[in-house]
C-alpha positions as CSV (number, residue, x, y, z in Angstrom):
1,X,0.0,0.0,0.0
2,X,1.0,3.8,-0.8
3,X,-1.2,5.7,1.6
4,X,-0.5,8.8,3.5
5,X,-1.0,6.7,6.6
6,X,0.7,3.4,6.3
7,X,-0.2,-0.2,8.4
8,X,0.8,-0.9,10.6
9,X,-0.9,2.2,13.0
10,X,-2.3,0.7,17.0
11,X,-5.2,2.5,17.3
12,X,-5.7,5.0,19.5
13,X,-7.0,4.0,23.2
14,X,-9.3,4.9,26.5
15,X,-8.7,4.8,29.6
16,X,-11.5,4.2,32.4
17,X,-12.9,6.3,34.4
18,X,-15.8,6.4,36.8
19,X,-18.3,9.3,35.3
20,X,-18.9,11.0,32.5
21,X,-16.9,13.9,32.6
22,X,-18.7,17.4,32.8
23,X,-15.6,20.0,32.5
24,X,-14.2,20.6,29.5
25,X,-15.4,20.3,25.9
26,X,-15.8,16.9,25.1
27,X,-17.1,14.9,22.1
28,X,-19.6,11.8,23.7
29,X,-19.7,8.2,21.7
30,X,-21.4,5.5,22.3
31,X,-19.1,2.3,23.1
32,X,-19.5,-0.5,20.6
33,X,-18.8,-4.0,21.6
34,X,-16.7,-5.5,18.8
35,X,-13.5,-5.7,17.0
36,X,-11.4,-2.5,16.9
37,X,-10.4,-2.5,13.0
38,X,-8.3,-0.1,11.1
39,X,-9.1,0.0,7.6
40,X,-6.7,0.4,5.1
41,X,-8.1,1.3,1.5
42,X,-5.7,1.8,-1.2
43,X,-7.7,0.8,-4.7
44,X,-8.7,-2.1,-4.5
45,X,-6.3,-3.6,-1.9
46,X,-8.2,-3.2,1.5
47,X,-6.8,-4.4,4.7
48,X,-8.8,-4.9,8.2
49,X,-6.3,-4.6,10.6
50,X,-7.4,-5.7,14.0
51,X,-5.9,-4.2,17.2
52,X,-3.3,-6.3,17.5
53,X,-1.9,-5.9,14.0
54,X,-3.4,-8.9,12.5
55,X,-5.5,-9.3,9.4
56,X,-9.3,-10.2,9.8
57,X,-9.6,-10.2,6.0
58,X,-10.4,-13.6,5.6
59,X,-13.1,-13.6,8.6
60,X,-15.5,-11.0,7.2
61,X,-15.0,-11.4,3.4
62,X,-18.4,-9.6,3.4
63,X,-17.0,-6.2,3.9
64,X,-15.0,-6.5,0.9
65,X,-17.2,-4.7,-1.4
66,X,-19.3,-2.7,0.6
67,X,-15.7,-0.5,1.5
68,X,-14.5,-0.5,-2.1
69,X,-18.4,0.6,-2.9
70,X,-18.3,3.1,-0.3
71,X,-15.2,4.5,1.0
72,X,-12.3,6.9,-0.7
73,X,-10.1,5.2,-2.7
74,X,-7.2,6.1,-0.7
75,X,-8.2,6.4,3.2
76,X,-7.5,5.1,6.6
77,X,-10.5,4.8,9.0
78,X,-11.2,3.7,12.7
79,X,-13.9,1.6,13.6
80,X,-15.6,-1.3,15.0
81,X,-16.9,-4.6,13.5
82,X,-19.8,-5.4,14.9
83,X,-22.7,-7.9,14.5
84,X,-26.2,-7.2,15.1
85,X,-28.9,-10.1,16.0
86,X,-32.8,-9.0,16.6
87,X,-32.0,-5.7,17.9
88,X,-28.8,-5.7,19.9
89,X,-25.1,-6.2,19.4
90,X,-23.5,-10.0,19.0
91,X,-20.4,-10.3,20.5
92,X,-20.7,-14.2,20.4
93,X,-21.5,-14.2,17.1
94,X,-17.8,-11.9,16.3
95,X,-15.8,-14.8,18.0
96,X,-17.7,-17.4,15.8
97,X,-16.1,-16.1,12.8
98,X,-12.4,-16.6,13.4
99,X,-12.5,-20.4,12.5
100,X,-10.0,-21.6,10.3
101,X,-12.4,-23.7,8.0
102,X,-13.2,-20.7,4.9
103,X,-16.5,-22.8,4.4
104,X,-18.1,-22.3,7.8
105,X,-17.0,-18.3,7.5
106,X,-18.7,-18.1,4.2
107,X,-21.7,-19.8,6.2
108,X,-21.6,-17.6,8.8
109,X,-21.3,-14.1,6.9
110,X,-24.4,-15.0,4.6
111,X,-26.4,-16.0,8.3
112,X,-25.1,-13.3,10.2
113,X,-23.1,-10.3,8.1
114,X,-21.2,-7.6,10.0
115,X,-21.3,-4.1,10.2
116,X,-19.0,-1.3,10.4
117,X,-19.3,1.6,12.9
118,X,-16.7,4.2,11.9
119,X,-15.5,7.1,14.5
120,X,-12.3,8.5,13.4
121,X,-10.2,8.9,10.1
122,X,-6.5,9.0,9.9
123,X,-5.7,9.6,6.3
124,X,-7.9,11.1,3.2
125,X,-5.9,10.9,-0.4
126,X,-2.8,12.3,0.6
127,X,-3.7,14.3,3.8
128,X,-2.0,12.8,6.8
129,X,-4.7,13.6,8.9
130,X,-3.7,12.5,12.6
131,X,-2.6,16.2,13.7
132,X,-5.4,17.6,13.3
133,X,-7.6,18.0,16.2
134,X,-10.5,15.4,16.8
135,X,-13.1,18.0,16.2
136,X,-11.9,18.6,12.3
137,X,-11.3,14.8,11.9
138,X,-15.0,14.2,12.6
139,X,-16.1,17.0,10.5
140,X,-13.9,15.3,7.1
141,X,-15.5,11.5,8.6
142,X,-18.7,13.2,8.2
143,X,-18.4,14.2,5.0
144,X,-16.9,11.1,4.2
145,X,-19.7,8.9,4.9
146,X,-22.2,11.3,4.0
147,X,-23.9,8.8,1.7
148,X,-22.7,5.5,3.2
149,X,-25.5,3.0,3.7
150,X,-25.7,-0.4,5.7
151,X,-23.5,-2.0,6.4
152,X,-21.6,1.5,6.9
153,X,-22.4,3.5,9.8
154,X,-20.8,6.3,11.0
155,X,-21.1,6.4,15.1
156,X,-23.6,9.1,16.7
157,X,-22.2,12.1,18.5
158,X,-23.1,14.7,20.9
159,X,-21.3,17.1,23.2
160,X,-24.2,17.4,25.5
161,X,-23.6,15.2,28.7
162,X,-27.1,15.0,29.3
163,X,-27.8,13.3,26.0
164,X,-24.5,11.2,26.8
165,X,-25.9,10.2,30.1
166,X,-29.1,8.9,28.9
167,X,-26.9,7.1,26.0
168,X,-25.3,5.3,28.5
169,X,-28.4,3.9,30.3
170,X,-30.7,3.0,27.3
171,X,-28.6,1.9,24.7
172,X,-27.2,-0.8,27.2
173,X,-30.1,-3.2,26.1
174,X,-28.9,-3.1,23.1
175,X,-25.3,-4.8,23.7
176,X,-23.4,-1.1,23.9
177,X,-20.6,-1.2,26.5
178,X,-21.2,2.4,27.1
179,X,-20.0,5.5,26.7
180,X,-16.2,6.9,25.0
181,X,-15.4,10.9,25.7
182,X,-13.0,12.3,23.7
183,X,-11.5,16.3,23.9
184,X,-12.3,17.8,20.8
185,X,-8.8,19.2,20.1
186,X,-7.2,15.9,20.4
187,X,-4.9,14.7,17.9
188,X,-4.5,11.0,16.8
189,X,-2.2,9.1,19.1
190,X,-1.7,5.7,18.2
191,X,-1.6,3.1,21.1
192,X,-2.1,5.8,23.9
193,X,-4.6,6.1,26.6
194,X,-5.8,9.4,25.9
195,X,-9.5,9.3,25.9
196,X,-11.6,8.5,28.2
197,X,-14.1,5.2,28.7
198,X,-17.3,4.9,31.1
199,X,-18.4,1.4,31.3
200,X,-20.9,-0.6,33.2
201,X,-20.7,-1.9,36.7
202,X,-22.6,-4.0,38.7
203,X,-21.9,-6.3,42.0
204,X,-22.6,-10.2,42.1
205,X,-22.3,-12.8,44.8
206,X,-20.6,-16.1,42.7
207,X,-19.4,-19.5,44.5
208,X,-15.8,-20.0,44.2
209,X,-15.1,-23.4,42.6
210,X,-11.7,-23.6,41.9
211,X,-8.9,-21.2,41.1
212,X,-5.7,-20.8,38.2
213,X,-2.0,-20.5,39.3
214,X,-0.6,-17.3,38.2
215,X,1.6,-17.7,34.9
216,X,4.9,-18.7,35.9
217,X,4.1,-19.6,39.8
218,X,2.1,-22.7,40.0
219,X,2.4,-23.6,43.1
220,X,3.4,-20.6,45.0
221,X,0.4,-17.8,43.4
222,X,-2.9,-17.8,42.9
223,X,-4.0,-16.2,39.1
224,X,-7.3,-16.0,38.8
225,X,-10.6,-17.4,41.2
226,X,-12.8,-19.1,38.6
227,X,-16.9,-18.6,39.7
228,X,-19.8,-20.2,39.2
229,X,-23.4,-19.4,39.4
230,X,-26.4,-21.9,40.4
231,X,-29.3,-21.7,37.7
232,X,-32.9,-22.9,38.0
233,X,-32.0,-26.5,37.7
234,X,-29.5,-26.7,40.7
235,X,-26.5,-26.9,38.4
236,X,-23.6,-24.6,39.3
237,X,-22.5,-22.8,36.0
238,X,-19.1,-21.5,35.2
239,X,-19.6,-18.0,34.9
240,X,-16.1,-16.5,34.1
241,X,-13.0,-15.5,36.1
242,X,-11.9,-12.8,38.6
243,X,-8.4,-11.9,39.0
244,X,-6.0,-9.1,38.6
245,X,-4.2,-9.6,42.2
246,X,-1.5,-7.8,43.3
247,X,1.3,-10.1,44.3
248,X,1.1,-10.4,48.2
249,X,-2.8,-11.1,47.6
250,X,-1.6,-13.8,45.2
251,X,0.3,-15.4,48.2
252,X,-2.3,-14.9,50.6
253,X,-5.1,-16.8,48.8
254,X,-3.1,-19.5,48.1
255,X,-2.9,-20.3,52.2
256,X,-6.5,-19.0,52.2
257,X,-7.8,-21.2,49.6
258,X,-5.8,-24.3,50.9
259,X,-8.8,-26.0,53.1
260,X,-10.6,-25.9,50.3
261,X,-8.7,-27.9,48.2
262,X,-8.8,-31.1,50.2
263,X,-11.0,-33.5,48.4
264,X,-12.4,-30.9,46.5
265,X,-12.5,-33.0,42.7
266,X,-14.9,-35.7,44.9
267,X,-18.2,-34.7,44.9
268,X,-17.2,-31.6,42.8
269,X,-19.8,-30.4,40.8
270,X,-17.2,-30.0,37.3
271,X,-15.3,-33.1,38.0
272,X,-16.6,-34.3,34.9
273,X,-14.8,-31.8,33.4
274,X,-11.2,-32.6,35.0
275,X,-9.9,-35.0,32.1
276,X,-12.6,-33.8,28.8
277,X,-11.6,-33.0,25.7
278,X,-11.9,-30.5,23.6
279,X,-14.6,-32.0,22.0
280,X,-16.6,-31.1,24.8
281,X,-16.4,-27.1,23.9
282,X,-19.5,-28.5,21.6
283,X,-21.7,-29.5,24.4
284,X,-24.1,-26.2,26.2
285,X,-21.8,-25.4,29.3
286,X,-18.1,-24.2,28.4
287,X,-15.5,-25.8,31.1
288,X,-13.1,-23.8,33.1
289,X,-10.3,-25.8,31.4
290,X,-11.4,-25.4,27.8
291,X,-9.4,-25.0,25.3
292,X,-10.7,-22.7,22.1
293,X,-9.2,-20.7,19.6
294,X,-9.2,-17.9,21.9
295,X,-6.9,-19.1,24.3
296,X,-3.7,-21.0,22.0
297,X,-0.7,-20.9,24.2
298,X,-2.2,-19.9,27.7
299,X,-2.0,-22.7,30.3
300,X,-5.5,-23.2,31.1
301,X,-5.0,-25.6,34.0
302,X,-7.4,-25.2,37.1
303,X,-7.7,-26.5,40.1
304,X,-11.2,-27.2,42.0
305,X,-11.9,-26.3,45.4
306,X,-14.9,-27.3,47.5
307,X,-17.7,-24.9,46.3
308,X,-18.0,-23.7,49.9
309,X,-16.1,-20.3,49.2
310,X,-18.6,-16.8,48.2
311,X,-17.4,-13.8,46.4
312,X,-18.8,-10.2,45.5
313,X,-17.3,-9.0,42.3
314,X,-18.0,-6.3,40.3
315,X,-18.5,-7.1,36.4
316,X,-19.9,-5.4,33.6
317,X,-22.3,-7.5,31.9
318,X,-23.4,-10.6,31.3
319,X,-23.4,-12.4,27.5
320,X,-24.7,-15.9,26.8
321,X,-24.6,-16.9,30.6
322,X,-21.3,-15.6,31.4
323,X,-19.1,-12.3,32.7
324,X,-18.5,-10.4,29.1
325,X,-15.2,-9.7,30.9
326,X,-13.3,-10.3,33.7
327,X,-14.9,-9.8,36.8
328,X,-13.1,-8.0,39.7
329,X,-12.6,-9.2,43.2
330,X,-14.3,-6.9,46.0
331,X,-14.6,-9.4,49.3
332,X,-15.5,-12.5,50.8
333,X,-18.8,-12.7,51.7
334,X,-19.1,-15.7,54.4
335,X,-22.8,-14.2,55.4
336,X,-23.8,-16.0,52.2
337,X,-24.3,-19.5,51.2
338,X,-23.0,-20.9,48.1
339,X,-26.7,-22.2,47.0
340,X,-27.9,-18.9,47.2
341,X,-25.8,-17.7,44.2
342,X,-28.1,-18.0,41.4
343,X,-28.6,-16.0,37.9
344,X,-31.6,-15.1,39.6
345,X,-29.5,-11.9,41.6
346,X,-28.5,-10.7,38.2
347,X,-29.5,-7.1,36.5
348,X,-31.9,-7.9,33.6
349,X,-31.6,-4.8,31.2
350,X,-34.4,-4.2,28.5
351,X,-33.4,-4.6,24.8
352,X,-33.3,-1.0,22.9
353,X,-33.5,-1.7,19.6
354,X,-30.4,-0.4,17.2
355,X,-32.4,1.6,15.2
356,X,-32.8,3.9,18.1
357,X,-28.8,4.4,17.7
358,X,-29.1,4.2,13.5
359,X,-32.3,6.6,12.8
360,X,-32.4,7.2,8.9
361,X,-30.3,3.7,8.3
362,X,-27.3,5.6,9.8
């Protein structure tokens, strides 16, 4: 490629903070949940490059020809792929696509296409554009995308916090993570932490069944707790992880957690799950050891513990019956008993349909 703005470029980043900020003059987002893509047009050569520099060309071979219909011939844009399914955002869906069988992704992108939300440009012909501030780069994305139509979407804007905060809570049925504030005379800064993100948070009391060692430290730290939920059949769930320790924490729950390991596999309520194969990832309930194409090369080894243990933690949201992302640790909770952890205790948040975000196909 010969564009003013060359891949590789990391995309720009948020970091997260507590409120929606009211000094300043900001530009308000809405958070997608997807895959951060840059895209890279020169002709026809068109590259998705994801955020860790890979290319997801081959995953959504839908989007082909909807950017070379659509977008400049020579450009660089920021966005998110994104699937919808009856009204709110997929993130399952996303994951199903990077398989390695090119049959089953040309299945799945006729069953389920994807869709580009677009927030930022870097490059227009030959106008580096990254200098200029955030403001002025909206303004030329605007005028890009002017007559883009499905699936190209340019992300709503306002700088009024009031519309911003109201963003945040309704458009949370509909799979957004929440809301992105960005200064309005920001430049481009690849791979920096210079806006800012306000996510979702909500508490939940989840049995500990078992735990992972820390990378290198098997045996001496503990990495993650993994937590599990009871649903209406009596069946404890796994839910997701929590971790994010500092070290002497790591140390401590290791002699915290050790009573709890004898005989825990017994009458343990995964023990099925000890010795399975992958072939089990087909089946309704994911294991805590799984192994999937998300997680080559990490050592997902676990080791059970008496499902005696309760523990708030704060999380985000829930997708398909599990944390979206990791959960955090906040306390013990030995008021509670483990049977009384059920889905039941969870947040239910009303669907908002997308076309509240896209009026006028946008």
């Amino acid at each position: 490629m010969k564009l003013a703005v060359n891949p590789p470029i990391l995309p720009m980043l948020a970091k997260r903070v507590d409120a929606i900020p009211s000094e300043g003059t900001w530009i308000y987002e809405p958070k997608w949940d997807g895959f951060r893509v840059l895209v890279f047009r020169d002709g026809d050569e068109v590259l998705l490059q994801s955020r860790d520099e890979k290319s997801l060309n081959r995953y959504f071979p839908e989007m082909m020809d909807p950017i070379r219909r659509q977008l400049p011939e020579k450009c660089v844009l920021d966005g998110e792929l994104v699937i919808a399914n009856e009204g709110h955002l997929d993130f399952d869906a996303l994951q199903l696509r990077i398989h390695p069988a090119e049959s089953r992704i040309k299945m799945l992108a006729q069953q389920s296409p994807a869709s580009f939300v677009f927030f930022d440009i870097l490059c227009i012909g030959k106008r580096d554009l990254r200098t200029s501030p955030f403001a002025k780069r909206r303004a030329e994305l605007e005028s890009v995308l002017k007559p883009a139509r499905p699936p190209i979407h340019i992300t709503p804007v306002t700088e009024d916090r009031d519309v911003a905060t109201d963003w945040f809570g309704r458009f949370e049925g509909a799979g957004l993570d929440g809301v992105v504030a960005k200064p309005v005379d920001q430049p481009y800064q690849p791979d920096k932490r210079v806006m800012l993100k306000i996510k979702h948070e909500r508490d939940c009391d989840c049995v500990v069944a078992g735990f992972r060692w820390y990378k290198d430290a098997a045996g001496k730290e503990v990495g993650s707790l993994l937590l599990g939920l009871y649903n209406n059949e009596n069946v404890l769930q796994h839910v997701g992880v929590c971790a994010s320790f500092p070290a002497p924490m790591r140390r401590e729950l290791l002699e915290f957690l050790s009573p709890y390991r004898k005989d825990a596999i017994r009458n343990h309520p995964w023990k099925d799950w000890e010795s399975a194969d992958e072939a089990s990832l087909a089946g309704e309930h994911r294991m805590p050891g799984g192994k999937s194409r998300w997680s080559r090369g990490k050592n997902l080894e676990w080791e059970p513990l008496r499902p005696e243990l309760v523990a708030e933690v704060a999380y985000e949201h829930m997708q398909s019956g599990r944390f979206r992302h990791m959960a955090h640790f906040r306390r013990w909770r030995a008021d509670r008993e483990p049977q009384s952890c059920t889905f039941r205790q969870l947040e239910v948040v009303a669907p908002e349909e997308l076309k509240s975000i896209f009026r006028h196909g946008r």
